[in-house]
BADOMI-311819 format. One record per residue: x, y, z of N, C-alpha, C in turn. Coordinates in nm, 2 decimals. Example, Ala and Ser with C-alpha at 12.3 -4.5 7.8 and 13.67 -1.06 7.14 Angstrom:
2
rec n_x = 1.32; n_y = -0.57; n_z = 0.78; ca_x = 1.23; ca_y = -0.45; ca_z = 0.78; c_x = 1.32; c_y = -0.33; c_z = 0.78 $
rec n_x = 1.28; n_y = -0.22; n_z = 0.71; ca_x = 1.37; ca_y = -0.11; ca_z = 0.71; c_x = 1.29; c_y = 0.00; c_z = 0.79 $
END
This chain:
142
rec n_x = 7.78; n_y = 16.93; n_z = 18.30; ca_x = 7.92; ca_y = 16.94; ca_z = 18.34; c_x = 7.97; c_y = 17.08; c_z = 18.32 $
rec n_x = 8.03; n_y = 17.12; n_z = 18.43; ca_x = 8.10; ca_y = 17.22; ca_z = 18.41; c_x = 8.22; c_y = 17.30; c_z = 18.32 $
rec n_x = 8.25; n_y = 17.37; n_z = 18.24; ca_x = 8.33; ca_y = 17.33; ca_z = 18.14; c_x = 8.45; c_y = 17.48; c_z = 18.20 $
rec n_x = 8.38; n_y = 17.57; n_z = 18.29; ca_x = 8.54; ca_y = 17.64; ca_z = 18.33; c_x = 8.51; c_y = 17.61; c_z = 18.48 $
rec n_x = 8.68; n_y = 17.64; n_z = 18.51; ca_x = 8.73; ca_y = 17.61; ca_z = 18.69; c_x = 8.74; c_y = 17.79; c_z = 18.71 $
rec n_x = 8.85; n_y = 17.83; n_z = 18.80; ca_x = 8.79; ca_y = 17.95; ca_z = 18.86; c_x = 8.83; c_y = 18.04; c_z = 18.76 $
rec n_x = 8.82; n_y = 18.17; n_z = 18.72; ca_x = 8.83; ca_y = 18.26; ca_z = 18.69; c_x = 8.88; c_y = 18.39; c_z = 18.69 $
rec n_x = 9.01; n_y = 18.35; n_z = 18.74; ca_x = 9.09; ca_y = 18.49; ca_z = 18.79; c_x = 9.12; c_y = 18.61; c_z = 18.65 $
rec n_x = 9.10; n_y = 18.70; n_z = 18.77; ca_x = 9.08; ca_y = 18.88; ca_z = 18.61; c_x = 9.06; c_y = 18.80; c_z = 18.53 $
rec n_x = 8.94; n_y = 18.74; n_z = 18.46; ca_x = 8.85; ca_y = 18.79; ca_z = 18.35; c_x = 8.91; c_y = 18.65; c_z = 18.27 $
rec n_x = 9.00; n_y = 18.57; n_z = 18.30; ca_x = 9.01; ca_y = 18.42; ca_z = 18.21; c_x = 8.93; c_y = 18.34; c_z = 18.25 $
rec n_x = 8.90; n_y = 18.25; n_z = 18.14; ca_x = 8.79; ca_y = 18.12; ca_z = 18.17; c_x = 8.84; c_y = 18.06; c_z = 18.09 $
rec n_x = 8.86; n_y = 17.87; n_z = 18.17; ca_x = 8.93; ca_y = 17.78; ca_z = 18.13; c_x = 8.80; c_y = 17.71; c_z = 18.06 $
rec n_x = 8.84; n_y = 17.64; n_z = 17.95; ca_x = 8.72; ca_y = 17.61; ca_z = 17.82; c_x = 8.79; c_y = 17.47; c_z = 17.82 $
rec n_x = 8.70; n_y = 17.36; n_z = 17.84; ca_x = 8.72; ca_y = 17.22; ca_z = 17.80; c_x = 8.69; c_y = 17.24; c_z = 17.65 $
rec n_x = 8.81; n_y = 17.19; n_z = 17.57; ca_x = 8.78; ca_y = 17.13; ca_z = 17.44; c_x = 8.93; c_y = 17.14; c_z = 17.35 $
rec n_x = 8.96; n_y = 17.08; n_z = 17.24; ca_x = 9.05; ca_y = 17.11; ca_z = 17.18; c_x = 9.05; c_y = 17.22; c_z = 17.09 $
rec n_x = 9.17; n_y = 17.31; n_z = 17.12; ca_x = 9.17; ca_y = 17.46; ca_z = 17.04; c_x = 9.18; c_y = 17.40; c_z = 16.88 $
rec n_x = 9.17; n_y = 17.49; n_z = 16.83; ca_x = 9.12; ca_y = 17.49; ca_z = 16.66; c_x = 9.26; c_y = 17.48; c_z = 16.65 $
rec n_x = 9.31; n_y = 17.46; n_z = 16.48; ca_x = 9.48; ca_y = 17.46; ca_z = 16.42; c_x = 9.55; c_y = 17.52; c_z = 16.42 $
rec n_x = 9.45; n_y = 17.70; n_z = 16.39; ca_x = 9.51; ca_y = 17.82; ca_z = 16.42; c_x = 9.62; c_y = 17.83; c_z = 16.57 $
rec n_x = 9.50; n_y = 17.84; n_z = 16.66; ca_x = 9.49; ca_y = 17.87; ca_z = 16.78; c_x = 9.59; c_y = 17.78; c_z = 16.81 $
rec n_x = 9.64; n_y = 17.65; n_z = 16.79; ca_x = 9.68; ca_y = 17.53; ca_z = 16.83; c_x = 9.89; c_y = 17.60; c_z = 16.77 $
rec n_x = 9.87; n_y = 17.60; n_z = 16.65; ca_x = 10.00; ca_y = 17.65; ca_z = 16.60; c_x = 10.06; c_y = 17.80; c_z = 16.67 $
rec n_x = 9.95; n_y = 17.86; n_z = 16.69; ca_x = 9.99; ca_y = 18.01; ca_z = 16.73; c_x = 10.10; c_y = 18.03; c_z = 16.87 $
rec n_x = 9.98; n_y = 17.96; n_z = 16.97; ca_x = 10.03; ca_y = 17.96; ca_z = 17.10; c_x = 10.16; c_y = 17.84; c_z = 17.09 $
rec n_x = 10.17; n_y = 17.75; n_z = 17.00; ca_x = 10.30; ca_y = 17.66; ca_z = 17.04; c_x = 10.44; c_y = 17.78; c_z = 16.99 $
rec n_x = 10.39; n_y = 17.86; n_z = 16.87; ca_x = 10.48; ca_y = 17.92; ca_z = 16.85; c_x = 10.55; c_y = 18.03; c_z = 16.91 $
rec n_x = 10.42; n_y = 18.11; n_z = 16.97; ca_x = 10.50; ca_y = 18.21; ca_z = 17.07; c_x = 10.52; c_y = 18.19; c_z = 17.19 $
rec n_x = 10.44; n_y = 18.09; n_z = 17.26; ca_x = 10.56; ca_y = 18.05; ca_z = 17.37; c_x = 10.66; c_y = 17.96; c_z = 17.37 $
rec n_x = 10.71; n_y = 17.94; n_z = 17.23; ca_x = 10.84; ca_y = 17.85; ca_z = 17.28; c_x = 10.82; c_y = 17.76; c_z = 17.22 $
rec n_x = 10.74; n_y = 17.65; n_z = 17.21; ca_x = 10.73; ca_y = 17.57; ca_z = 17.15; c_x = 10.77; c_y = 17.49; c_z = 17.03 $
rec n_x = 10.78; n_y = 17.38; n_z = 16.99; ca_x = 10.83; ca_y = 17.42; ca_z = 16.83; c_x = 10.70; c_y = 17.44; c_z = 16.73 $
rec n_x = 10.73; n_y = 17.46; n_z = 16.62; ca_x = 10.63; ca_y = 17.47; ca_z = 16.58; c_x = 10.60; c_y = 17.38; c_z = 16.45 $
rec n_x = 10.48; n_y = 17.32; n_z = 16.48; ca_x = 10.42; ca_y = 17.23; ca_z = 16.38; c_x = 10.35; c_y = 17.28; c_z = 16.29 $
rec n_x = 10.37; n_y = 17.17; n_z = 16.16; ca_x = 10.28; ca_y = 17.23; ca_z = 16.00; c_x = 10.15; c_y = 17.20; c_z = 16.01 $
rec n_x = 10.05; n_y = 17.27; n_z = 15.94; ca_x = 9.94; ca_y = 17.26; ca_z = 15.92; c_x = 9.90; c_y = 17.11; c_z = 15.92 $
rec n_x = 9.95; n_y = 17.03; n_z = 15.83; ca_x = 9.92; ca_y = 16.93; ca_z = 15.80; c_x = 9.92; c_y = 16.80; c_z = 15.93 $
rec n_x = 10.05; n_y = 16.80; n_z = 16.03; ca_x = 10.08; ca_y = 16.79; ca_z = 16.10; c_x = 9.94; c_y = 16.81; c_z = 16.23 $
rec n_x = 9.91; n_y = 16.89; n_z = 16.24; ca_x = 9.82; ca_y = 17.00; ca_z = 16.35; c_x = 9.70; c_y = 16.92; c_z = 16.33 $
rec n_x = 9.66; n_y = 16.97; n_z = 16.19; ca_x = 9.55; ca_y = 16.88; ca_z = 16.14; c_x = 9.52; c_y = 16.75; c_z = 16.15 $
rec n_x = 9.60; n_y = 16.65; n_z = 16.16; ca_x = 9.66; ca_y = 16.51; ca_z = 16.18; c_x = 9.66; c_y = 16.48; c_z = 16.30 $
rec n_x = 9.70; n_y = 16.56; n_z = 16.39; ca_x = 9.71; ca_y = 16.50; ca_z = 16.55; c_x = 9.61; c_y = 16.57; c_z = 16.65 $
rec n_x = 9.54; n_y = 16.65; n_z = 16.62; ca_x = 9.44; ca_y = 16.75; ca_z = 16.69; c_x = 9.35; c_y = 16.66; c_z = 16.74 $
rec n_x = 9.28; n_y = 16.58; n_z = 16.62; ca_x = 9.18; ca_y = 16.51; ca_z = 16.64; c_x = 9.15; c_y = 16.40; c_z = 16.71 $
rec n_x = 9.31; n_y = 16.38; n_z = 16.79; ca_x = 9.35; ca_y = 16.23; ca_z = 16.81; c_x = 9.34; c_y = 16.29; c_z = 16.97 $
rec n_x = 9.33; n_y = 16.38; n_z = 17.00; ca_x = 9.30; ca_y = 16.44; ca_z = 17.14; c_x = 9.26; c_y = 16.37; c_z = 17.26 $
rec n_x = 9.29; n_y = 16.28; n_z = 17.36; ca_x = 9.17; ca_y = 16.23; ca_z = 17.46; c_x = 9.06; c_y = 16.41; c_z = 17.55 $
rec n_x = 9.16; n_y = 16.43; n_z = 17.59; ca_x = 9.11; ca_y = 16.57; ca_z = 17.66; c_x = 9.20; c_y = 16.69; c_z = 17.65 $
rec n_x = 9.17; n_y = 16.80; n_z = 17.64; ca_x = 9.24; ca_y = 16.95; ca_z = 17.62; c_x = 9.12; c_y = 17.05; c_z = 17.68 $
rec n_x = 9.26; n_y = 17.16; n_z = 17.72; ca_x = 9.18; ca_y = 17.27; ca_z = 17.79; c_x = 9.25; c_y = 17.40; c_z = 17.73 $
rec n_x = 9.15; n_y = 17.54; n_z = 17.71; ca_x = 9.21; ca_y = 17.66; ca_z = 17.64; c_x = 9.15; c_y = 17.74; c_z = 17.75 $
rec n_x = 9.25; n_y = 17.83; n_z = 17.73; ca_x = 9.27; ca_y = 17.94; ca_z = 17.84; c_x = 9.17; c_y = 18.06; c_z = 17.77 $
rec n_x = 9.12; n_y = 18.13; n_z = 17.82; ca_x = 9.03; ca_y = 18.20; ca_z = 17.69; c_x = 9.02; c_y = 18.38; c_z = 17.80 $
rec n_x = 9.04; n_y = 18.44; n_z = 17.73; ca_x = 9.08; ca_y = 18.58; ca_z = 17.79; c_x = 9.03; c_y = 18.69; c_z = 17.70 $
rec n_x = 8.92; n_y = 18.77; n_z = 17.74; ca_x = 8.87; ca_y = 18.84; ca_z = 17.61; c_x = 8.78; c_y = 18.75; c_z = 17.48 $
rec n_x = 8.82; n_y = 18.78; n_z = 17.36; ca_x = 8.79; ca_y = 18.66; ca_z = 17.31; c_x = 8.87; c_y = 18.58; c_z = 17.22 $
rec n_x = 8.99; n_y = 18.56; n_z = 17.31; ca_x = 9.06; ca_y = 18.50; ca_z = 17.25; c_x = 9.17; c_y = 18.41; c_z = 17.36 $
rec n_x = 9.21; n_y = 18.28; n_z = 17.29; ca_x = 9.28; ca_y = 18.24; ca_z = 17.34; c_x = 9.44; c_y = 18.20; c_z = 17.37 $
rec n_x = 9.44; n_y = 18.25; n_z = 17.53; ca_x = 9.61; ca_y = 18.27; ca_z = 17.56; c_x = 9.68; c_y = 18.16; c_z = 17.62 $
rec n_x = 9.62; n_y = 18.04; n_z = 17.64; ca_x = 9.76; ca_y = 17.92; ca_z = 17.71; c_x = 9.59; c_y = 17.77; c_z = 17.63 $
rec n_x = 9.72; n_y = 17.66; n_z = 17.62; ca_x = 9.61; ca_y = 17.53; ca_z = 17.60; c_x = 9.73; c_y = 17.41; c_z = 17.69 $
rec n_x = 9.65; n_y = 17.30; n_z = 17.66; ca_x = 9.72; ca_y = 17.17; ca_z = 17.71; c_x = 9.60; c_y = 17.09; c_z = 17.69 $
rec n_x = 9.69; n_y = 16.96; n_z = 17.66; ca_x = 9.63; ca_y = 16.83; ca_z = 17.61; c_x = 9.68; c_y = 16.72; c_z = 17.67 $
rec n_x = 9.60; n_y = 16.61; n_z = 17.67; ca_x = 9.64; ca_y = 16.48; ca_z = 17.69; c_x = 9.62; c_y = 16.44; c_z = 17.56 $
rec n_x = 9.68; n_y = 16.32; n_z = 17.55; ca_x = 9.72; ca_y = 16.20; ca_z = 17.42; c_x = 9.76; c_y = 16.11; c_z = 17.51 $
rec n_x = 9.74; n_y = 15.98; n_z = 17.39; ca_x = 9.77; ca_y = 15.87; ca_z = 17.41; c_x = 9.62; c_y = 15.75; c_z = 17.39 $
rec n_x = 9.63; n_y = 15.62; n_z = 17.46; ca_x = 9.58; ca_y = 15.56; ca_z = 17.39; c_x = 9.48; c_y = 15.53; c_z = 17.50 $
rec n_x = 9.44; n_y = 15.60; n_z = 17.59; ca_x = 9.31; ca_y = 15.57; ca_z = 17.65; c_x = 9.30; c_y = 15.48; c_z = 17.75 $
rec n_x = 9.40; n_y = 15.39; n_z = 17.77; ca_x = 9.40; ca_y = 15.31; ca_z = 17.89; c_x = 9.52; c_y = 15.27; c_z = 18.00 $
rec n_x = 9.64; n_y = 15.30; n_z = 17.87; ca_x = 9.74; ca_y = 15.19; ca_z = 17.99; c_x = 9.82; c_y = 15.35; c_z = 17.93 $
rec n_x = 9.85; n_y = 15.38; n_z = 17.84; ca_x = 9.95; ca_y = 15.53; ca_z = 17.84; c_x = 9.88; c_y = 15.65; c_z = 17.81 $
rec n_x = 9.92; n_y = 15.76; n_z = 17.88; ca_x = 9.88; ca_y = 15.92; ca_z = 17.84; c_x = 10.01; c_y = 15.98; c_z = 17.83 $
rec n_x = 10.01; n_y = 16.12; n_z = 17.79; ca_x = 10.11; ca_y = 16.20; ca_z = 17.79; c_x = 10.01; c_y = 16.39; c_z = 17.75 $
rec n_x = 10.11; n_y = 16.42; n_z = 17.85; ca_x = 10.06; ca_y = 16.52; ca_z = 17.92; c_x = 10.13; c_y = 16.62; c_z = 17.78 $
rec n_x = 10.09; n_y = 16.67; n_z = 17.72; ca_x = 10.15; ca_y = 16.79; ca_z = 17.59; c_x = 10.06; c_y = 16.90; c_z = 17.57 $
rec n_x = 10.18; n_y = 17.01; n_z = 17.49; ca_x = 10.11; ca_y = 17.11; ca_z = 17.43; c_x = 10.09; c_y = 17.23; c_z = 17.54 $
rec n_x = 10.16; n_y = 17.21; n_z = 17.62; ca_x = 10.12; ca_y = 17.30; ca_z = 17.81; c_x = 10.18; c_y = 17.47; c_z = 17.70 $
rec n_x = 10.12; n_y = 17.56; n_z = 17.66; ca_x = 10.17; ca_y = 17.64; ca_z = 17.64; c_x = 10.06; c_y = 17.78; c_z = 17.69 $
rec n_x = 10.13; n_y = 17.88; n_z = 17.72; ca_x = 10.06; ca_y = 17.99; ca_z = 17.77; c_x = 10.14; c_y = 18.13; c_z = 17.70 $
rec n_x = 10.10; n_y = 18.22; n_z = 17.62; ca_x = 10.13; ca_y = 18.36; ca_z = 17.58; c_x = 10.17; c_y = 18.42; c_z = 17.68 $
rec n_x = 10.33; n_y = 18.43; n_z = 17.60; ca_x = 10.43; ca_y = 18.49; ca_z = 17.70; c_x = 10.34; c_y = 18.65; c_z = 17.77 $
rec n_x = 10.25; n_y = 18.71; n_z = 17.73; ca_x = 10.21; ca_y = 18.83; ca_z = 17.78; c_x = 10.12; c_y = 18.78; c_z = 17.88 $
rec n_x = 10.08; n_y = 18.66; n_z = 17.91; ca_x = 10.00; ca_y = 18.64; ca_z = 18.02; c_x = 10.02; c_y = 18.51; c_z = 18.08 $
rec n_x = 10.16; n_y = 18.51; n_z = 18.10; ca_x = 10.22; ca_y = 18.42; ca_z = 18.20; c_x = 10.23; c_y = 18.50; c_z = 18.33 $
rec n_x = 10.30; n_y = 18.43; n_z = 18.42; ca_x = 10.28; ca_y = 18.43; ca_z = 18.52; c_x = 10.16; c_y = 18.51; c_z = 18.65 $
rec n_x = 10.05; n_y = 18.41; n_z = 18.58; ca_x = 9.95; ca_y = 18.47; ca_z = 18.64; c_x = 9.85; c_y = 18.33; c_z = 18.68 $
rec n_x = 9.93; n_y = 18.27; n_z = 18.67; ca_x = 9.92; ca_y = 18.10; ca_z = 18.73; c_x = 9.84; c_y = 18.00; c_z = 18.62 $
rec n_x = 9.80; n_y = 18.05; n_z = 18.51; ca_x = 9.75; ca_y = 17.99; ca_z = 18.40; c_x = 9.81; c_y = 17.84; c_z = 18.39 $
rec n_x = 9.93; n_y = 17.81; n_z = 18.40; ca_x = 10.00; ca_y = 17.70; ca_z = 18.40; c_x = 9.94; c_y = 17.61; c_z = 18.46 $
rec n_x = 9.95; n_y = 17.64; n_z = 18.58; ca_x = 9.92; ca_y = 17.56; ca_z = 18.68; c_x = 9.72; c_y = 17.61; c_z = 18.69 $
rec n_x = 9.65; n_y = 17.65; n_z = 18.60; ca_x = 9.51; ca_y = 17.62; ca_z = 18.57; c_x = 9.50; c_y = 17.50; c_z = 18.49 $
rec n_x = 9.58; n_y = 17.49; n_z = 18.36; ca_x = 9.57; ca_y = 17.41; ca_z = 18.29; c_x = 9.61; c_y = 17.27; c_z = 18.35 $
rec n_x = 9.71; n_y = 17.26; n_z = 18.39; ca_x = 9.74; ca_y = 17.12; ca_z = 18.49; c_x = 9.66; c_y = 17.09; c_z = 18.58 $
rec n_x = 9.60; n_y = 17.14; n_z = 18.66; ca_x = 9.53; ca_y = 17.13; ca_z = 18.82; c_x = 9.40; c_y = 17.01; c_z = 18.67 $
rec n_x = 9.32; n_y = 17.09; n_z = 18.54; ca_x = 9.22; ca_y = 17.05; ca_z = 18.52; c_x = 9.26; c_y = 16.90; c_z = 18.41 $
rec n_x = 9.40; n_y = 16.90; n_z = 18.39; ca_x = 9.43; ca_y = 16.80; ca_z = 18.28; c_x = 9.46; c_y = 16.65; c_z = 18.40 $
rec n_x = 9.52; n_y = 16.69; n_z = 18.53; ca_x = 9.57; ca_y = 16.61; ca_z = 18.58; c_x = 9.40; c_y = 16.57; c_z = 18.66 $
rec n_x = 9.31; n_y = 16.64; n_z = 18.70; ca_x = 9.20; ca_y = 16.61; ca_z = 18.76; c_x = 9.09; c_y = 16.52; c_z = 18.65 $
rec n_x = 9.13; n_y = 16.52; n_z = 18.53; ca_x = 9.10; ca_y = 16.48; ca_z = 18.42; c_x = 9.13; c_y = 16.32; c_z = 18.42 $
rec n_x = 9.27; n_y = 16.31; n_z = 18.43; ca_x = 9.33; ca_y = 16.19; ca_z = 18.43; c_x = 9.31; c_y = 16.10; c_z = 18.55 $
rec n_x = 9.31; n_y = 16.18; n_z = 18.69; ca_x = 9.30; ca_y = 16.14; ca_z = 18.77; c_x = 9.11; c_y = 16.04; c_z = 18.81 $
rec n_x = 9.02; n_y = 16.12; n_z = 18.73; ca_x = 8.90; ca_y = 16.09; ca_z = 18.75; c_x = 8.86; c_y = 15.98; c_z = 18.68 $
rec n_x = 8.94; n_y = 15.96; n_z = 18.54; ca_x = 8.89; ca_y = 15.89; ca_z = 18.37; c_x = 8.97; c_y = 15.79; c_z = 18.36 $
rec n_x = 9.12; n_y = 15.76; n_z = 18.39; ca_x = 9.22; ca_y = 15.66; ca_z = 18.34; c_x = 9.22; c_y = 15.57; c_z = 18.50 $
rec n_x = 9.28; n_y = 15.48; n_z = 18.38; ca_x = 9.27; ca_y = 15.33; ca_z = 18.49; c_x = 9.38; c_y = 15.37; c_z = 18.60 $
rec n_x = 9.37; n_y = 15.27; n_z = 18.69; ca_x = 9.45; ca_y = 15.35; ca_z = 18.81; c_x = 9.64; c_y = 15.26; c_z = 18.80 $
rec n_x = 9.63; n_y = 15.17; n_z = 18.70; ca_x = 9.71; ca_y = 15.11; ca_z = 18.59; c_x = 9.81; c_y = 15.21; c_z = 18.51 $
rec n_x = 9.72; n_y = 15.31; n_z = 18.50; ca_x = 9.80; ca_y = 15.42; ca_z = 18.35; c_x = 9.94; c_y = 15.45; c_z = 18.42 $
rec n_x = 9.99; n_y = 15.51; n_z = 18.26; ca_x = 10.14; ca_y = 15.55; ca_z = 18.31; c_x = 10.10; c_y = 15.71; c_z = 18.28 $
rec n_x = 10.15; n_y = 15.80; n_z = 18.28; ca_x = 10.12; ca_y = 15.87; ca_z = 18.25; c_x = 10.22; c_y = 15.97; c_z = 18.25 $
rec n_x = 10.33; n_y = 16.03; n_z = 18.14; ca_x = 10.43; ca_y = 16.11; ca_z = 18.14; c_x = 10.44; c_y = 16.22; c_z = 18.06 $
rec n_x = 10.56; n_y = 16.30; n_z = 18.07; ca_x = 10.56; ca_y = 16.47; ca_z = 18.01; c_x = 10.69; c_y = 16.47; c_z = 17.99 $
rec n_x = 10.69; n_y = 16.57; n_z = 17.93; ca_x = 10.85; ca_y = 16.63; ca_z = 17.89; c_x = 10.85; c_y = 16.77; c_z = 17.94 $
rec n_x = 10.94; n_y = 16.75; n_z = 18.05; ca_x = 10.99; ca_y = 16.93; ca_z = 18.12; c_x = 11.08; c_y = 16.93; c_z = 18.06 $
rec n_x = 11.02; n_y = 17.12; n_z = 17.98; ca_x = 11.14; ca_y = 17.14; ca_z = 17.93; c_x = 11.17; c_y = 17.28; c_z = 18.04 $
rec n_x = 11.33; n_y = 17.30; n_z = 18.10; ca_x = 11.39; ca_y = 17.37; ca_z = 18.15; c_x = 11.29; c_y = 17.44; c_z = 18.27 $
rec n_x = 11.24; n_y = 17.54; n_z = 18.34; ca_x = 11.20; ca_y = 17.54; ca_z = 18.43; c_x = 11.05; c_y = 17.48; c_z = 18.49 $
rec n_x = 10.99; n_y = 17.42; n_z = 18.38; ca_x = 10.84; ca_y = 17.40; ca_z = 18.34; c_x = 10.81; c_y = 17.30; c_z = 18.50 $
rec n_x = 10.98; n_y = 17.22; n_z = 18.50; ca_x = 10.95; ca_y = 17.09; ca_z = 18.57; c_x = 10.95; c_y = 17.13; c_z = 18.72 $
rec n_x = 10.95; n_y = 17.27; n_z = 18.80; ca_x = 10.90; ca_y = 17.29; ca_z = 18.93; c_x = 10.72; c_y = 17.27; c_z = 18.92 $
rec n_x = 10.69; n_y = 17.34; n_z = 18.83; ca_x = 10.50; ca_y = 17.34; ca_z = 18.79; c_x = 10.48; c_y = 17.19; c_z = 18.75 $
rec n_x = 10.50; n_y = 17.13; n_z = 18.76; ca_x = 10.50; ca_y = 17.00; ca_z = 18.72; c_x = 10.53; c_y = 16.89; c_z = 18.84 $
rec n_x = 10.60; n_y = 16.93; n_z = 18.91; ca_x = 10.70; ca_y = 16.83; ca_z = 18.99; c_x = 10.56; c_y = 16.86; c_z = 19.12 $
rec n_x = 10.49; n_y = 16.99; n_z = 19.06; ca_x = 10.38; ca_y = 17.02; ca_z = 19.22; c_x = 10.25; c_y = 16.93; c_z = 19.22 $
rec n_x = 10.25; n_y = 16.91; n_z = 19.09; ca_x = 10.13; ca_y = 16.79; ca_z = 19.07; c_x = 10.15; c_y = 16.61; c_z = 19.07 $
rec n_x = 10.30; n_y = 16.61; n_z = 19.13; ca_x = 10.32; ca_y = 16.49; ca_z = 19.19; c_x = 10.44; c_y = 16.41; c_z = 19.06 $
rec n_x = 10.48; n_y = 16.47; n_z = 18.97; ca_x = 10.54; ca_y = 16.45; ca_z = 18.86; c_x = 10.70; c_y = 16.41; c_z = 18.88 $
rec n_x = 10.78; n_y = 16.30; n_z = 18.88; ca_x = 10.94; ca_y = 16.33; ca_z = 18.91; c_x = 10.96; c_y = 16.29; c_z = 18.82 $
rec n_x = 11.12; n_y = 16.33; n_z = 18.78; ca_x = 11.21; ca_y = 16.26; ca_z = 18.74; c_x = 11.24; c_y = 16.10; c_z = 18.71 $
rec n_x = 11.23; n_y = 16.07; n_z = 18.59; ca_x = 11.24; ca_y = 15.91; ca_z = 18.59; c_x = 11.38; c_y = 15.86; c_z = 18.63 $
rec n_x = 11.50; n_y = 15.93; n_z = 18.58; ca_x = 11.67; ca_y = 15.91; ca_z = 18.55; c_x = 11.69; c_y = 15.91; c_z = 18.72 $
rec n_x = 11.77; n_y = 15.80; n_z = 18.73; ca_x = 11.86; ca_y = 15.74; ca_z = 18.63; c_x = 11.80; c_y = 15.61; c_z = 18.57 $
rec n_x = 11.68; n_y = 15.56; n_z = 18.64; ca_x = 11.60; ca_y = 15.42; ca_z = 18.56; c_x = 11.59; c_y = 15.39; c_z = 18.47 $
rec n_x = 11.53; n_y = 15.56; n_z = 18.44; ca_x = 11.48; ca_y = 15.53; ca_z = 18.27; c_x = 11.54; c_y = 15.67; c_z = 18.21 $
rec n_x = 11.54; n_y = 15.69; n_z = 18.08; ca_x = 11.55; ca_y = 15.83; ca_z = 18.04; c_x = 11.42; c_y = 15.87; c_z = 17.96 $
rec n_x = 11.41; n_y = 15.99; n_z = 17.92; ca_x = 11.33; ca_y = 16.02; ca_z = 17.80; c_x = 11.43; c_y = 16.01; c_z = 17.68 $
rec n_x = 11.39; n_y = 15.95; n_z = 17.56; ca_x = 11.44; ca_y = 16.00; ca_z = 17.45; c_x = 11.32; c_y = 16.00; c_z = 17.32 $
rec n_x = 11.40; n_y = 16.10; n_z = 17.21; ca_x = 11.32; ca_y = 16.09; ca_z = 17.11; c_x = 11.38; c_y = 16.12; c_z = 17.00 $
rec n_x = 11.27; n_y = 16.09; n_z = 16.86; ca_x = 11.34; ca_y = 16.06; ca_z = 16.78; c_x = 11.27; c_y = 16.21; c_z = 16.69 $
rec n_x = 11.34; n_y = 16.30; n_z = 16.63; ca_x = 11.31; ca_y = 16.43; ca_z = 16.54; c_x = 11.28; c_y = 16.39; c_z = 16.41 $
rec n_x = 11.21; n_y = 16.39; n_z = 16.37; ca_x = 11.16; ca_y = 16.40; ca_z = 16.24; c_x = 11.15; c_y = 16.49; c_z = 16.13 $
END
C-alpha cells in the first residue's frame, strides 16, 4: 500500500498516527485547543485512521478519524502549522481521510466534523453540510 498521495515542494503525506509530542504541538499552534499529556496519551491509540503532513523532517499539519468502526466516525484533529498553510495541505489531509472512509466504512456510517469558523468552505468541498436547523452540534467541556 501506498502510504503518501502527491507531493507538492517537498511534503509527503505519511499514513499513521503522529506521536503525543507532534499530536499536542500542532493542535496548539494552529489554533486548536490544547490537550494534556495524559489526555493525548489516552485517545491517540483509540485512532481508526490518521495522516501527518511531513516536510523536511518534521511534521507540519495531521488529521484523524475516530469513532467506533462501523455505524459512527468523526472527522478530528484537521490541524496544519500556521507557517505552511495555505498551500493546500488541508485539503491533502481531507481528500486522504475522506477516501479512507469512503473505501473502509459501511455505506450505513454517519460520519461528522466540527467546522470551526472558515474551516467549513474546505469541508463543505468534500461533500460535508450543515446539519441546522434538524439537528445542532452540541458539547459538553470538561
Amino acid at each position: 500500500m501506498d502510504n503518501r498521495a502527491a507531493e507538492p515542494d517537498g511534503y509527503r503525506l505519511a499514513v499513521g498516527t503522529p506521536d503525543i509530542e507532534t499530536y499536542r504541538r500542532l493542535r496548539s499552534i494552529s489554533g486548536l485547543s490544547e490537550k494534556t499529556l495524559e489526555a493525548a496519551a489516552a485517545g491517540l491509540p483509540n485512532t481508526l485512521y490518521a495522516v501527518t503532513v511531513v516536510w523536511r523532517d518534521g511534521a507540519v499539519g495531521m488529521g484523524r478519524v475516530v469513532g467506533d468502526g462501523g455505524c459512527f466516525y468523526q472527522i478530528t484533529d484537521i490541524a496544519v502549522d500556521p507557517v505552511h498553510q495555505g498551500r493546500g495541505l488541508g485539503k491533502q489531509i481531507m481528500e486522504a481521510l475522506v477516501a479512507h472512509l469512503r473505501a473502509t466504512a459501511p455505506k450505513t456510517a454517519y460520519v461528522s466534523l466540527i467546522a470551526d469558523g472558515p474551516a467549513r468552505h474546505l469541508y463543505e468541498k468534500f461533500g460535508f453540510e450543515p446539519t441546522a436547523p434538524a439537528s445542532i452540534g452540541m458539547a459538553l467541556q470538561l
